[in-house]
Backbone as JSON, one array per atom type, in Angstrom:
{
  "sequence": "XXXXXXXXXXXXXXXXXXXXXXXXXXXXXXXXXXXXXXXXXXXXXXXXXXXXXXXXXXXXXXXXXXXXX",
  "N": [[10.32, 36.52, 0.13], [12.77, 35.88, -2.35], [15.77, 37.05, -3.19], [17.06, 37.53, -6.37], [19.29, 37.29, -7.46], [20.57, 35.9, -5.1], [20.42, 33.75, -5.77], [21.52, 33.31, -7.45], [24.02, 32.13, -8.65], [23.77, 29.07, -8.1], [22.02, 28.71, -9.84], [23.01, 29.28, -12.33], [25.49, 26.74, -11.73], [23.74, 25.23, -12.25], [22.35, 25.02, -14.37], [24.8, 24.74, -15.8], [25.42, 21.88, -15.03], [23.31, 20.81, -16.23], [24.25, 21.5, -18.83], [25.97, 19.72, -19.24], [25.29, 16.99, -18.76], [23.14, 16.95, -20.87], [25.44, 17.04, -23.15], [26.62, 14.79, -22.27], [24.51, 13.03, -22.82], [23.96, 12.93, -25.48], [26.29, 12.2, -26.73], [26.34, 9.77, -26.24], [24.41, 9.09, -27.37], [25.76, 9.42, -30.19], [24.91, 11.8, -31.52], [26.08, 14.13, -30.69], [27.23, 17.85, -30.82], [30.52, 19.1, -31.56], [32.79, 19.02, -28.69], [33.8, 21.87, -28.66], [32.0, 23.51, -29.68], [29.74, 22.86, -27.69], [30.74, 24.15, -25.36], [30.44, 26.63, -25.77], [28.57, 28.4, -24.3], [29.51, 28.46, -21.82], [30.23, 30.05, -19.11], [33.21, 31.44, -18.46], [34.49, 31.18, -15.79], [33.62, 28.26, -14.98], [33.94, 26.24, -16.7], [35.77, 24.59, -15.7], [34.0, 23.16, -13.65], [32.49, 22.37, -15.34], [33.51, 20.43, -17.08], [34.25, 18.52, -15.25], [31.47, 17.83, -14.24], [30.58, 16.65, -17.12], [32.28, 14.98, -17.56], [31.65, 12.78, -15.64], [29.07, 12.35, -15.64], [29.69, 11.18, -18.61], [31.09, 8.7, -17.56], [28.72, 7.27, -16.32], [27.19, 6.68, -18.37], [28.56, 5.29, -19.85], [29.11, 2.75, -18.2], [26.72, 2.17, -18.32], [26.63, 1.1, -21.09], [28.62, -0.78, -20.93], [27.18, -2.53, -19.57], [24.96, -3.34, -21.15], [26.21, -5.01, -22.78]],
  "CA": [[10.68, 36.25, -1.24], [14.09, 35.69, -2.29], [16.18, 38.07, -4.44], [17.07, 36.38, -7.86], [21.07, 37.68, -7.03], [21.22, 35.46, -4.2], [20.53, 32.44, -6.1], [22.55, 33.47, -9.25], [25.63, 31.33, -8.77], [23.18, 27.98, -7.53], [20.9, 28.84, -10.95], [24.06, 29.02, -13.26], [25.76, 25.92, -11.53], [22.38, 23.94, -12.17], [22.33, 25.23, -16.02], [26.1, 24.11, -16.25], [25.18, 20.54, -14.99], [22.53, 20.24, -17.13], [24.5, 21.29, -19.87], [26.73, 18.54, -19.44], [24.99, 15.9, -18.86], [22.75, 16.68, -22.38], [26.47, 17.04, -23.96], [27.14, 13.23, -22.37], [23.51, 11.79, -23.6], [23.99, 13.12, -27.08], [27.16, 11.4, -27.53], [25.95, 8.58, -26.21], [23.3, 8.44, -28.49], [26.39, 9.59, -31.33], [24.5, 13.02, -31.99], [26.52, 14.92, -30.13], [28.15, 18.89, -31.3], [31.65, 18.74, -31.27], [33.07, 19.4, -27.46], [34.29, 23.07, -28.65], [30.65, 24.39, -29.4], [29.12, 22.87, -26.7], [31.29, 24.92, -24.5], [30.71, 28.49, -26.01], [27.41, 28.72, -23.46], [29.82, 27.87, -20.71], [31.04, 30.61, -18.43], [34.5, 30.81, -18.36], [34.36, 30.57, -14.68], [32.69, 27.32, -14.69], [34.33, 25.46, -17.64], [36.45, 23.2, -14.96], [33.3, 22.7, -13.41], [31.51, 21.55, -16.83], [34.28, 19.37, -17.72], [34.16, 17.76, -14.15], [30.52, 16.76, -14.77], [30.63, 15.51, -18.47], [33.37, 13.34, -16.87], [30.86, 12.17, -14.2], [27.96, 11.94, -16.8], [30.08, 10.26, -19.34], [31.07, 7.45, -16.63], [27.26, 6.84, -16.44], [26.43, 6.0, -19.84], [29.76, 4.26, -20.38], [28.78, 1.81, -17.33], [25.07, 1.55, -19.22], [26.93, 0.85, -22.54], [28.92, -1.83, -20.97], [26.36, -3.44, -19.06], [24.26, -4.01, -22.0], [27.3, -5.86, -23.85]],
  "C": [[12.18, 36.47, -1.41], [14.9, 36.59, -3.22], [17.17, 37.06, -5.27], [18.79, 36.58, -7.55], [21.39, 36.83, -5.98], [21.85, 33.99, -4.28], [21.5, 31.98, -7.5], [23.45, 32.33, -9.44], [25.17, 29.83, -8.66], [22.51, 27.99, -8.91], [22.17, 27.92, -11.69], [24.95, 27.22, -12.89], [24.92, 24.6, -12.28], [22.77, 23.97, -13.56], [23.77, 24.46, -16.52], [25.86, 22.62, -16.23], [24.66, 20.1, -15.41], [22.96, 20.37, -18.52], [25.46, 19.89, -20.43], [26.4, 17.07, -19.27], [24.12, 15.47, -20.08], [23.73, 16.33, -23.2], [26.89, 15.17, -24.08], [26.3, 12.13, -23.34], [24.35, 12.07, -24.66], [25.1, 12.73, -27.52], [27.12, 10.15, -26.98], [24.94, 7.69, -26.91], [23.92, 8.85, -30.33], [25.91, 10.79, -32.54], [24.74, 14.12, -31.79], [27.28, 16.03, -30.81], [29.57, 18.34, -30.83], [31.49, 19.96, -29.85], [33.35, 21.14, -27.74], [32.91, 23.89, -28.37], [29.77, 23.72, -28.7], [29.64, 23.97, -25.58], [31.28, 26.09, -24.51], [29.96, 29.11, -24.92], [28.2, 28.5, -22.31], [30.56, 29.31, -20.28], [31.95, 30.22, -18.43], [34.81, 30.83, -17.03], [33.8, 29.18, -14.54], [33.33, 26.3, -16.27], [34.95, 24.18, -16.66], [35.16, 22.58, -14.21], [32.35, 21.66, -14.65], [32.18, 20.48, -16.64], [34.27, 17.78, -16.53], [32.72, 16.72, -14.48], [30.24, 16.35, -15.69], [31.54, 14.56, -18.44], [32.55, 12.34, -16.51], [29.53, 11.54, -14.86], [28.17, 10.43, -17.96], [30.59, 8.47, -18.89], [29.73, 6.69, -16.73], [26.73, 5.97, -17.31], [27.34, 5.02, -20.62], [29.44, 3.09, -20.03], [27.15, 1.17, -17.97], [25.77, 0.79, -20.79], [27.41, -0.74, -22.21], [28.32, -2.94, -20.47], [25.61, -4.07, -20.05], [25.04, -4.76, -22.98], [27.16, -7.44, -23.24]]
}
């Protein structure tokens, strides 16, 4: 069995990526919090990481937006 400390930093990573890619839907669907209070839940270790994947997210749904034009 694995001790929950080993996976800490692999957990939190996951939680960050998933926060950012809800942050991308929801302004892709124009329901989105403003960028400040999405970010309060964000370690401040891990903010350049967020920002990296709501980049990477927001590419996504941009490329869906323009495809359906």
């Amino acid at each position: 069995m694995a001790i929950i400390g080993s996976n800490a930093n692999r957990i939190i990573d996951k939680m960050v990526d998933f926060m950012a890619s809800t942050q991308a839907f929801m302004e892709y669907l124009d329901k989105a919090p403003e960028q400040d209070e999405a970010m309060e839940s964000v370690p401040p270790e891990k903010i350049a990481f967020y920002l990296e994947r709501l980049e990477h997210y927001r590419d996504i749904y941009k490329q869906k937006t323009e495809s359906a034009n």
